[in-house]
C-alpha positions, 0 to 999 in steps of 0.5 A: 848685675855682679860680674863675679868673674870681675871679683877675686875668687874670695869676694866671688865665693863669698857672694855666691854663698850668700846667694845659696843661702839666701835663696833658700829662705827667700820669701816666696809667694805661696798660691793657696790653690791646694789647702790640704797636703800633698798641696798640689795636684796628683792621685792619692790613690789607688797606688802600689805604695804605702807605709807601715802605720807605725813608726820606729824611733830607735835613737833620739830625734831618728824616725824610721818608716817602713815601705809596703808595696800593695797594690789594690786587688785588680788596680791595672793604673799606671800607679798601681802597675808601673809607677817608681818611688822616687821621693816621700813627703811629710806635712809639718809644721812651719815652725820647723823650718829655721835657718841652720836646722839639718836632717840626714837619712838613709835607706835600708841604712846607706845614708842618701846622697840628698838629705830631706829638707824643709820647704814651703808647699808653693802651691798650698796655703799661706805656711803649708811646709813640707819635709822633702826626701827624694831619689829614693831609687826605688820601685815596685821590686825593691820598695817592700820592706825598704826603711827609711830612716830620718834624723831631725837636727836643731841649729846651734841656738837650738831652734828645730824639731826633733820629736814627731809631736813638734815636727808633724802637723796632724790630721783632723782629730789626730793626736799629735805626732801623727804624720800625714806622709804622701809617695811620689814617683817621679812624674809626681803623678802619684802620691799615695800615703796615709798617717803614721805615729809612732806608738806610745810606750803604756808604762803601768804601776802596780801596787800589790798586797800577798798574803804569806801565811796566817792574816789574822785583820785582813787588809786592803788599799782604801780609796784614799790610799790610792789617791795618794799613791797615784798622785805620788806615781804622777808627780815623780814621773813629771819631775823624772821625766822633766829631768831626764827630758823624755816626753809624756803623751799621757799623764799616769793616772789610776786604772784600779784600785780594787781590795789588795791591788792599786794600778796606775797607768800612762804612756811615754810618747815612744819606748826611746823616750820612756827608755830614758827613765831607766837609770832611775825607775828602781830607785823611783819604785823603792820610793813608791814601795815606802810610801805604803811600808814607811822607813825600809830600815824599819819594820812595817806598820803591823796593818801590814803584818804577814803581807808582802808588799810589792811594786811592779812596773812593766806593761798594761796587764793584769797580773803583775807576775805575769807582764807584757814588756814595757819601755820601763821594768822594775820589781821591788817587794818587802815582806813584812813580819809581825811588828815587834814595835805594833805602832801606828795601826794604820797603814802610812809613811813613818818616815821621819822628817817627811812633814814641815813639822816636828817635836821640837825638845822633850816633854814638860810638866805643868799644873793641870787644870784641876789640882788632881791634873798634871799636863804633859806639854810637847812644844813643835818646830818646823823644818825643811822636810824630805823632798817627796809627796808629803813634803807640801803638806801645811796643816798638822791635823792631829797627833796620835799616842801610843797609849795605854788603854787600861788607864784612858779614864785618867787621861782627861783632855788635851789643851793646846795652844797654837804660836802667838795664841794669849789663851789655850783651847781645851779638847776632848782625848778620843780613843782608837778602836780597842786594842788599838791603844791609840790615844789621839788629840783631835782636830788640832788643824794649826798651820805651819806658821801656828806649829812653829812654837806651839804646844800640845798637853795631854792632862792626866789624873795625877795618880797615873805617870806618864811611864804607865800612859805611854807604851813602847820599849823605851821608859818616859817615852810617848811614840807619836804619829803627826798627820796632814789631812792627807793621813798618808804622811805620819812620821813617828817620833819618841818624845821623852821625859825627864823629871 
């Protein structure tokens, strides 16, 4: 025994607070007569007291629940009629209760005089926790509508739970952040409760596609275009939401891809931590708006001409114009005029510097295979590409041509020849549909390590120059598209010539 009357006040506080301390994570023996929470004997109902199922988190790591008195219709209990409410208890996760970790709360905003604590069921199972908030003061008069407001806090090493998700231990097949809850009035006879969760905030991404006048080739999202969006939708807001630290309880994927509409859906865990994200979603959804239109400052694929692009973010609906609220809201649209530059006739990102690969110097002469051939040689580099969906591509799949279409008989083949190659592989020029005057060299399929280096020719009769083959407003030039196997990515280039 310590005789701290004996000690200087300084050793005798110093040896009490050890004891306060220790006492409060001292090692205690848990009976395990209860295995389900509340962890001890009490009524769980019919009782006079409950909370609203949903939980508001108005600040990051604050939980606010609602109180509801009701009642059953003909209870005549001490629970239903007369009991108080004295103190609320919550079921979580051992892992929550540290040394150093703190909570405060209040009641319809006056902070308590007691704050919540962690403590072990002692009559539970072996790790059954509890969060402990009591003199609540309130009873069947003052209870309805009575918020009770919750601030989880880490200690200084960061240890602690401040979401629902790492605090509560769910019920059965509950998903997680659901809270099994139970009210106590002060003889702990009574102890009503039922689970809460705070609700998700369904964040949903439309891409949408509005004539504006006269649309001469209709044109709508194909599947693989809306697998690719919808992949470069849930990357960005992974790597978003990593950054920002908010919590995604449900990934975004595709809901619809029907003709002119894409939507993409997921769900934040709360609007406090979708919330996070809006410093960042109209430049997210400017991203997502180039992934169909390509370069903003350029003009759109002609596909697109006299069609509106836009990129709504907002709630689950169905027409993008008309939403519900989200936690998250943008708009962003472009309408895209006739091209006056009418290449590539596909719809994907021109971007260029959005692939690992590139032309690399200008186009070269070479004897062709035949002495009425010449061979127009294009050399490639690789690069660091522009952070984005495209950037991990690793194959160059193809190459296309902005060509003239009245002189493909002349056009005889391409002959390719990968870096570190000894000898060259000679493939068949193929043509696009006409009018499309797209001359392609396929499948060259070479990978990064093969593009550093190699080179693509196009053989071409003598009797045609390579200003006659190529097309666009600038003289010896060939405009070409590079692709991945994904077709989405497609930087264009001008390659030149000079004799």
């Amino acid at each position: 025994i310590i005789n701290l009357a004996a000690m200087s006040p300084h050793i005798s506080f110093a040896v009490a607070l050890v004891g306060i301390l220790s006492s409060a994570f001292r090692v205690e023996a848990q009976t395990g007569k209860y295995t389900a929470f509340p962890y001890c004997q009490c009524n769980p109902s019919p009782g006079a007291y409950s909370l609203e199922p949903t939980v508001v988190s108005k600040t990051p790591g604050t939980f606010c629940f609602t109180v509801k008195v009701n009642p059953p219709q003909g209870c005549k209990s001490y629970c239903c009629t007369r009991a108080d409410l004295k103190k609320l208890e919550i079921d979580v996760n051992s892992s929550c209760r540290v040394p150093g970790v703190s909570a405060v709360a209040t009641i319809n905003g006056v902070r308590t005089a007691i704050a919540p604590v962690f403590d072990k069921a002692a009559q539970g199972v072996n790790g059954s926790t509890v969060l402990k908030l009591t003199q609540l003061g309130l009873n069947l008069s003052t209870a309805n509508g009575a918020d009770i407001c919750i601030t989880l806090k880490t200690n200084r090493a960061g240890q602690g739970c401040t979401t629902l998700e790492q605090l509560c231990a769910p019920p059965a097949l509950a998903p997680p952040g659901t809270c099994s809850t139970a009210l106590f009035d002060t003889t702990d006879e009574c102890c009503p409760g039922n689970p809460v969760n705070i609700n998700p905030c369904k964040t949903c991404i439309y891409f949408s596609l509005t004539p504006m006048g006269t649309i001469i080739r209709p044109y709508n999202f194909t599947a693989t275009q809306c697998a690719s969006l919808a992949a470069a939708v849930a990357h960005d807001m992974s790597v978003q939401s990593a950054v920002a630290n908010a919590s995604i309880s449900s990934n975004f994927t595709t809901v619809s891809c029907v003709n002119n509409q894409l939507k993409v859906c997921g769900d934040f865990a709360s609007d406090v931590e979708g919330g996070k994200l809006k410093a960042y979603i109209d430049d997210m959804a400017i991203q997502w708006l180039s992934q169909v239109t390509g370069d903003l400052s350029a003009s759109c694929p002609i596909a697109l001409a006299n069609y509106t692009v836009t990129v709504t973010v907002g709630g689950n609906g169905d027409d993008p114009a008309v939403l519900p609220a989200s936690c998250l809201e943008a708009v962003k649209s472009i309408g895209c005029k006739p091209n006056s530059f009418p290449f590539p006739k596909c719809v994907c990102n021109i971007t260029q510097g959005i692939l690992p690969f590139a032309p690399d110097g200008l186009i070269t002469q070479l004897d062709g295979r035949k002495a009425r051939s010449l061979l127009y040689c294009l050399s490639f580099k690789t690069l660091n590409p522009i952070p984005g969906p495209c950037s991990n591509g690793t194959i160059f799949q193809k190459a296309e041509f902005w060509a003239n279409e009245a002189v493909r008989t002349k056009v005889l083949g391409f002959s390719l020849k990968a870096a570190g190659a000894s000898s060259w592989k000679n493939i068949s020029a193929t043509w696009g549909g006409k009018g499309e005057e797209t001359l392609k060299a396929t499948p060259i399929n070479w990978t990064l390590a093969q593009a550093n280096g190699g080179t693509v020719c196009m053989e071409v009769d003598r009797s045609v120059t390579l200003d006659q083959l190529c097309l666009g407003p600038d003289p010896n030039t060939c405009w070409a598209n590079l692709f991945d196997p994904s077709r989405m990515c497609c930087p264009l280039y001008p390659t030149s010539y000079t004799t």
